[in-house]
RODO-2510 file (C-alpha; in nm, 4 decimals, decimal comma):
residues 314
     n   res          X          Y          Z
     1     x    -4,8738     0,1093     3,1064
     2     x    -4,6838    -0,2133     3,0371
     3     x    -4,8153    -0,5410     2,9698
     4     x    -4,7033    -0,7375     3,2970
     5     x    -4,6485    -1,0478     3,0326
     6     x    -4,3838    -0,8699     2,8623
     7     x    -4,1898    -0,8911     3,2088
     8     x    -3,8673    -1,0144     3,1967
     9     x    -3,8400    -1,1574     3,5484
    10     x    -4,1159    -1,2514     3,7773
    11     x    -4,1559    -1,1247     4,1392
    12     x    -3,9935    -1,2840     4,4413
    13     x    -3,8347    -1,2282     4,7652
    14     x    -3,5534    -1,4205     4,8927
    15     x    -3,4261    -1,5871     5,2131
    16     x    -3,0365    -1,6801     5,2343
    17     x    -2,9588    -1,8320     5,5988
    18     x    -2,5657    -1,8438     5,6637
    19     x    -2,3957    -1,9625     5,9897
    20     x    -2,0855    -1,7900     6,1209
    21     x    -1,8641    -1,9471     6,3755
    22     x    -1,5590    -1,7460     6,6078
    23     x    -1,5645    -1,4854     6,2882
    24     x    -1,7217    -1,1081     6,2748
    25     x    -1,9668    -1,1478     5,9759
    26     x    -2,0224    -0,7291     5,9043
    27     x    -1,7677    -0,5186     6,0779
    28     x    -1,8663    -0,1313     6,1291
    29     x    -1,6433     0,0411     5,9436
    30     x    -1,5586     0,3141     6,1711
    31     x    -1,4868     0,1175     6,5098
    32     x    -1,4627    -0,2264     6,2949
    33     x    -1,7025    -0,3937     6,5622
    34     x    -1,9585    -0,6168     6,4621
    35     x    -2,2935    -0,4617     6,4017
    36     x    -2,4846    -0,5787     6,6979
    37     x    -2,8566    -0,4808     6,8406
    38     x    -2,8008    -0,4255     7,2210
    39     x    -3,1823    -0,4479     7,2846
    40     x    -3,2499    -0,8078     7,0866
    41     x    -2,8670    -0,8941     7,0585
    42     x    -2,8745    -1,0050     6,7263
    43     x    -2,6075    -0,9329     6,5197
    44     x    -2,6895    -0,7099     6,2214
    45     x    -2,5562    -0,7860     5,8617
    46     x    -2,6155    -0,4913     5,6137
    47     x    -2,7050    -0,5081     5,2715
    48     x    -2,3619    -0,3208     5,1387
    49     x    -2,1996    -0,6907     5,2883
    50     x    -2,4190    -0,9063     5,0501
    51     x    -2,3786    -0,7218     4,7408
    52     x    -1,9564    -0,7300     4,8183
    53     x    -1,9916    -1,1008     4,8550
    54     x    -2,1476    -1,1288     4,5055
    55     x    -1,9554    -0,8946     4,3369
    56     x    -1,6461    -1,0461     4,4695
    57     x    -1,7582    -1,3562     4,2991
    58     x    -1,8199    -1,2198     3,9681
    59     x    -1,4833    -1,0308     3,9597
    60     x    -1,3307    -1,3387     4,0451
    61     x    -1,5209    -1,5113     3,7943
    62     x    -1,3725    -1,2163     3,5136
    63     x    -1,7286    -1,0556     3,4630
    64     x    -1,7710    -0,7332     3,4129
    65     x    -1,8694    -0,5253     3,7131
    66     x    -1,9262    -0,2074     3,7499
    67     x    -1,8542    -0,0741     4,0850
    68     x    -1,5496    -0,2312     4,1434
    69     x    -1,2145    -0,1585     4,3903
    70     x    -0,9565    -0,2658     4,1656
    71     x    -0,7240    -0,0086     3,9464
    72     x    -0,6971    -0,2285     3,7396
    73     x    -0,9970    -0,1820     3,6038
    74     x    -0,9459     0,1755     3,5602
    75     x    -0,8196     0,3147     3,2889
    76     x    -0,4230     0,4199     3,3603
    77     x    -0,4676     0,8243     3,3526
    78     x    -0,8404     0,8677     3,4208
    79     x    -0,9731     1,1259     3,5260
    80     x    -1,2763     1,2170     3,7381
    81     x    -1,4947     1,0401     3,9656
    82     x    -1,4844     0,6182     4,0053
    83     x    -1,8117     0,6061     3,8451
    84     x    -1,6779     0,8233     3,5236
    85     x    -1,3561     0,6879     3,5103
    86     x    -1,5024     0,3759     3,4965
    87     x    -1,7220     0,4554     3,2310
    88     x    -1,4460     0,5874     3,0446
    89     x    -1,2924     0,2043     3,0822
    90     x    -1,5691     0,0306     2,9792
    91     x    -1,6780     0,2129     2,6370
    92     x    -1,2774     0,1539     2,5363
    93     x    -1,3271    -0,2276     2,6044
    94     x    -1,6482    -0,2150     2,3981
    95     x    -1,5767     0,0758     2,1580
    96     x    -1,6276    -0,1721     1,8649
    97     x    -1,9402    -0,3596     2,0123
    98     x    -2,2071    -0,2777     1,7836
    99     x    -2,4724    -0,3137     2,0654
   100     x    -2,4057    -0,0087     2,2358
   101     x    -2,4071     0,2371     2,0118
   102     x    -2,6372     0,5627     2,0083
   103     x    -2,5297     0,7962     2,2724
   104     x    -2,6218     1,1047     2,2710
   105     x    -2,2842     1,2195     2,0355
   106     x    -2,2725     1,1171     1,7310
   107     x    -2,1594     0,7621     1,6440
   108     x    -2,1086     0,7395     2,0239
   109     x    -2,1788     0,4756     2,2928
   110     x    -2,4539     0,4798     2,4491
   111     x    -2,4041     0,4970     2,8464
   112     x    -2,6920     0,2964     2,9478
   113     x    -2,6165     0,0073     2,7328
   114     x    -2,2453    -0,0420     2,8068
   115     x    -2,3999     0,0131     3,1788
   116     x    -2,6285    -0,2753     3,0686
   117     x    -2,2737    -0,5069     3,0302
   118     x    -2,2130    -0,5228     3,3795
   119     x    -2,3845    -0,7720     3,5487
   120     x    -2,4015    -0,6077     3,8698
   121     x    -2,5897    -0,3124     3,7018
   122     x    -2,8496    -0,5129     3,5904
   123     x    -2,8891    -0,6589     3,9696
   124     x    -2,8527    -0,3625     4,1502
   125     x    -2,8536    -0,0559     3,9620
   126     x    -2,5990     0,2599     3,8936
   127     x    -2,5333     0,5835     3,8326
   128     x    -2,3573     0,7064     3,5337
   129     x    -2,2325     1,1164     3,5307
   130     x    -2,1952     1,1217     3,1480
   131     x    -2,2253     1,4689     3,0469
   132     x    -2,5297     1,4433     2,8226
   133     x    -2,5963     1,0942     2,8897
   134     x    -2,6575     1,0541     3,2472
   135     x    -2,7722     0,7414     3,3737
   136     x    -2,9541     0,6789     3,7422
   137     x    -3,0854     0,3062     3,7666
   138     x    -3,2528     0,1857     4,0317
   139     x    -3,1767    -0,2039     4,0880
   140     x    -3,4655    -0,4290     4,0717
   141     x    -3,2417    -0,6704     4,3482
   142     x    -3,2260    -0,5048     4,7140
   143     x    -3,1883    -0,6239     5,0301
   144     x    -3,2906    -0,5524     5,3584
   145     x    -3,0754    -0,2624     5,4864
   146     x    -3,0152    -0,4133     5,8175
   147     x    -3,0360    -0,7770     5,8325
   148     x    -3,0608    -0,9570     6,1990
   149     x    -2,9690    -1,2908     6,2959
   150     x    -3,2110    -1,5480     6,3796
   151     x    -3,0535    -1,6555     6,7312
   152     x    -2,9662    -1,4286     7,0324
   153     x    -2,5962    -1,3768     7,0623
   154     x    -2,3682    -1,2769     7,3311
   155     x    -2,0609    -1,1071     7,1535
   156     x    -1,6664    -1,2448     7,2824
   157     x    -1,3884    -1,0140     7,3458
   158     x    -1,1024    -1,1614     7,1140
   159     x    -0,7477    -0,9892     7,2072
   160     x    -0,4826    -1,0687     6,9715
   161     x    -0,0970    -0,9434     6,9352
   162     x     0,0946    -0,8085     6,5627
   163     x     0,4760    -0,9014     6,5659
   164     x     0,5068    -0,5216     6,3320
   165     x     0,5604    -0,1920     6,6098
   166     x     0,3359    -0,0657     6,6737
   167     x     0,5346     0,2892     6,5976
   168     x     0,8758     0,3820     6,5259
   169     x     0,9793     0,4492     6,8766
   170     x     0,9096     0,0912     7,0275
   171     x     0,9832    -0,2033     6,9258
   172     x     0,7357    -0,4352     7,0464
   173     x     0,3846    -0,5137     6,8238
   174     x     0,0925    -0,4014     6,9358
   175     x    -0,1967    -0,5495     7,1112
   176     x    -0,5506    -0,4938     6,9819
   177     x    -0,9254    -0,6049     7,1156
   178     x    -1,2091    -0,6637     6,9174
   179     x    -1,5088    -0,8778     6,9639
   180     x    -1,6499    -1,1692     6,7855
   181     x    -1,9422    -1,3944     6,7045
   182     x    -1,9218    -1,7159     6,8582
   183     x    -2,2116    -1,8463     6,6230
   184     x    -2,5220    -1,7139     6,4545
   185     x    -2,7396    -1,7941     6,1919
   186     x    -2,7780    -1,5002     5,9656
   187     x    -3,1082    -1,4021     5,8103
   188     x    -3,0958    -1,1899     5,4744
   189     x    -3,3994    -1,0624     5,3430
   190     x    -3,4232    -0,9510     4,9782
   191     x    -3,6741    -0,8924     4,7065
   192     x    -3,7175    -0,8487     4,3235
   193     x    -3,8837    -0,6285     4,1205
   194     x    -3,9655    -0,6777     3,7796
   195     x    -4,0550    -0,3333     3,7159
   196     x    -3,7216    -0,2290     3,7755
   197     x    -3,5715    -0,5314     3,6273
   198     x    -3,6957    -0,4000     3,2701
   199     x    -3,4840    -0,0870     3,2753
   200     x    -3,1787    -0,2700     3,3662
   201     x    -3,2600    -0,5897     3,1462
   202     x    -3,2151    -0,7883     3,4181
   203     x    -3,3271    -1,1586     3,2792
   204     x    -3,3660    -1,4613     3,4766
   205     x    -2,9919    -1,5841     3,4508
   206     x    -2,8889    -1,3098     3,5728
   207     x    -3,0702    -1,4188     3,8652
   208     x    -2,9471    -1,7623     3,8906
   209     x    -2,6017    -1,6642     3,8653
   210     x    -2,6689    -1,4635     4,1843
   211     x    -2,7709    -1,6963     4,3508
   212     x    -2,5068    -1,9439     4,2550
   213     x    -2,2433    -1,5991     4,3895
   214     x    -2,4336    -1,5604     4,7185
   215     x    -2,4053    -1,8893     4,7824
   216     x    -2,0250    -1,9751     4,6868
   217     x    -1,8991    -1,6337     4,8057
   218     x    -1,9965    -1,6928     5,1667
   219     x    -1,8530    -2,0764     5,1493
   220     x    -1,4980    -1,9654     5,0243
   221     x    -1,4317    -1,5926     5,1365
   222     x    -1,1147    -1,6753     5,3198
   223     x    -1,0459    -1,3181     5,5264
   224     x    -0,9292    -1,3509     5,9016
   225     x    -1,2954    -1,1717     6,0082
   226     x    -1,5137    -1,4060     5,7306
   227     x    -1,3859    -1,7555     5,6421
   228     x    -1,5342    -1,9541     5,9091
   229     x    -1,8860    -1,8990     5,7548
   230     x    -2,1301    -2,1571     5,5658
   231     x    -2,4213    -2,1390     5,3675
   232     x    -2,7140    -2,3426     5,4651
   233     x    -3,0424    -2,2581     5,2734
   234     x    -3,1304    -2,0183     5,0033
   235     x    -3,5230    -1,9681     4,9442
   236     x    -3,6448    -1,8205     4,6535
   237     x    -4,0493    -1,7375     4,7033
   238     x    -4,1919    -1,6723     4,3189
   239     x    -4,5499    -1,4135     4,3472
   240     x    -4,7601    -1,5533     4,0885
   241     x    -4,8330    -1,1570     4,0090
   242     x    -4,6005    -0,8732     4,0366
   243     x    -4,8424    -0,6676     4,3182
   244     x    -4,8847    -0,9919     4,5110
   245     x    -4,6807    -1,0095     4,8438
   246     x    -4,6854    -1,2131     5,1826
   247     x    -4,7198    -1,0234     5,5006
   248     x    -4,3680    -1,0561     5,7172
   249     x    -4,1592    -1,3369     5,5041
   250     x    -3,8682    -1,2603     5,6713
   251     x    -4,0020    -1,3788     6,0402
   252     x    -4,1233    -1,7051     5,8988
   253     x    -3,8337    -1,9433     5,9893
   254     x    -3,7694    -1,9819     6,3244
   255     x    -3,4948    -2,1883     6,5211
   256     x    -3,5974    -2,4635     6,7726
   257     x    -3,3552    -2,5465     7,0279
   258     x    -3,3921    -2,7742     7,3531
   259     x    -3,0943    -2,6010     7,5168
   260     x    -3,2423    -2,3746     7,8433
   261     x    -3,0578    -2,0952     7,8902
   262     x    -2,7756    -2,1733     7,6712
   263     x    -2,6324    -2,0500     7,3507
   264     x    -2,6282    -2,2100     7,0547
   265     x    -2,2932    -2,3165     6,8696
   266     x    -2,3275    -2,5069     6,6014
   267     x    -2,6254    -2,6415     6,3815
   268     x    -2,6420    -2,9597     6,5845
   269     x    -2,8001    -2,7385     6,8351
   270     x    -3,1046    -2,6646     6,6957
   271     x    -3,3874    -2,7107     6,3763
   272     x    -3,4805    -2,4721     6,1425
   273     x    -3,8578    -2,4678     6,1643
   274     x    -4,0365    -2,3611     5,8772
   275     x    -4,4266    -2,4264     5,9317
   276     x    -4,5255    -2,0611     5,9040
   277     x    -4,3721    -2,0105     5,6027
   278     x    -4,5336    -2,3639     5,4137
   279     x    -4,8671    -2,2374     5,5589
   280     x    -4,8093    -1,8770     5,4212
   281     x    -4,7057    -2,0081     5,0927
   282     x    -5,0794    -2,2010     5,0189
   283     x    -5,2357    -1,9557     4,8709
   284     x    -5,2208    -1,8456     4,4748
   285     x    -5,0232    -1,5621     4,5345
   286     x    -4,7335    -1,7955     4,5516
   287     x    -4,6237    -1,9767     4,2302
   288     x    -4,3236    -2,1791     4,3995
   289     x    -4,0590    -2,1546     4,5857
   290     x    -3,7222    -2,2466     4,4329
   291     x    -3,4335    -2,3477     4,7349
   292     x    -3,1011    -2,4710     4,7715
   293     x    -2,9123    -2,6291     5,0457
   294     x    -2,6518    -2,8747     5,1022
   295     x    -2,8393    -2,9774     5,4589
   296     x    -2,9551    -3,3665     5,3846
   297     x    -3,1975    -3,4120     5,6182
   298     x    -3,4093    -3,0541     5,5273
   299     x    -3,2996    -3,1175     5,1738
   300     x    -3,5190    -3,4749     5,1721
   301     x    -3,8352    -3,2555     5,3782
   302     x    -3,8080    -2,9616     5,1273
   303     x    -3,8266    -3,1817     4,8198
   304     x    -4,1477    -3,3695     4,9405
   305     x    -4,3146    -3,0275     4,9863
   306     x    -4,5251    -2,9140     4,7019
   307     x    -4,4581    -2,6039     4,5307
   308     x    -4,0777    -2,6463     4,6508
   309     x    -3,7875    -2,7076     4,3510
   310     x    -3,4820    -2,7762     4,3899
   311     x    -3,2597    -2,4976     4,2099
   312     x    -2,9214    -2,5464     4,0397
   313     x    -2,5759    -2,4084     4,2211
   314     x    -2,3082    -2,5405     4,0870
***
């Protein structure tokens, strides 16, 4: 069994709040309608959304991802499945990297180390076909798979016109209806495992860089259905052990509002209250809890809370 000290990351969950205004913050792909609970209406962001926003910030960035939507990434001539073709990409770029040798031919790369090279890997895990040398990693970073807002929101229809035909018989554009989000305050929910984090080699930069992702992505995506969105805190709760967990972290933060029967529409609307989550937190299971926001006013109340740091984006 192994020594819980020889760890490379410790274990936490993690809160991200985001606000979205006019925008559709997770589309379903088939009907490209925002994912919406009927009985609660909340809108629903999945976890597939997150992980695009951060690895759209690493490829950005020029780090090496593995699954990727780019063909230029992709070796010209490949064959096979994305995951294999990939592959095939990534041991030529690192075919003289000393680090990644010992696969299972001889004086050939190993597939789990040049797997290791992609920083998304080591987040979230992968799958590798390599005949001989297959590779199934489970990512010690997941988040919830459905994540709902923390407001109630009534969903606008949004028509809008295209000046292209709509086909080669008329002339005129078309005329298409969607709906949007008029504002929300979007919840996600994740969690870390250090188990799991050993078999990717996951380390703690790894983390922070994630967080410093999550938080940019969302600020400057600038897509017609996702630029009007903000980031406005990112919690980081650190167990003291990796088996130790609090009971329902991600119903903790609540938002007060003194509007009856309204809607909210911006953050000037409400407060983020956060007194069942400081109460949780007092208890040894809880090491600290490193945040981030840009907020002033709940960035001066976090910092006089103890056990609360102040982490790094930049």
């Amino acid at each position: 069994m192994t020594n819980d000290n020889q760890l490379n990351v410790s274990k936490s969950e993690i809160l991200f709040l985001y606000e979205s205004t006019y925008s559709i913050p997770n589309g379903d792909p088939f009907t490209g309608e925002q994912r919406y609970d009927d009985e609660t209406k909340k809108i629903l962001v999945s976890d597939v959304r997150i992980k695009r926003f951060i690895r759209d910030y690493f490829f950005e960035k020029g780090d090496d991802i593995y699954v990727i939507n780019d063909r230029g990434s992709i070796e010209e001539g490949a064959k096979g499945s994305g995951a294999a073709r990939r592959m095939g990409s990534l041991k030529k770029k690192y075919e003289k990297d000393p680090t990644v040798l010992g696969g299972s031919k001889k004086g050939g790369l190993d597939a789990l180390k040049v797997m290791q090279k992609c920083i998304d890997v080591r987040l979230f895990g992968g799958i590798s076909t390599e005949e001989g040398d297959a590779v199934n990693l489970t990512g010690p970073v997941q988040f919830a798979l459905l994540n709902p807002s923390l407001n109630a929101v009534d969903l606008r229809i949004h028509q809008n016109t295209s000046v292209f035909s709509s086909s080669e018989e008329k002339t005129r554009g078309a005329i298409g209806t969607t709906t949007v989000v008029p504002y929300a305050v979007n919840q996600i929910h994740g969690w870390i495992n250090p188990y799991s984090a050993r078999y990717t080699n996951l380390q703690e930069e790894d983390i922070t860089e994630m967080f410093k992702a999550l938080w940019h992505s969302v600020n400057n995506i600038n897509t017609r259905s996702k630029s009007n969105q903000n980031s406005l805190l990112l919690l980081q709760i650190v167990y003291s052990q990796p088996t130790k967990k609090l009971y329902g972290i991600d119903r903790m933060i609540t938002l007060q509002s003194d509007k009856q029967g309204e809607q909210i529409r911006s953050s000037d609307d409400y407060k983020l209250d956060l007194t069942k989550l400081k109460q949780a937190i007092e208890t040894d299971n809880v090491t600290k809890i490193n945040f981030y926001t840009e907020h002033k006013g709940l960035k001066e109340e976090l910092e006089k809370l103890e056990k609360f740091s102040l982490m790094e984006i930049a």
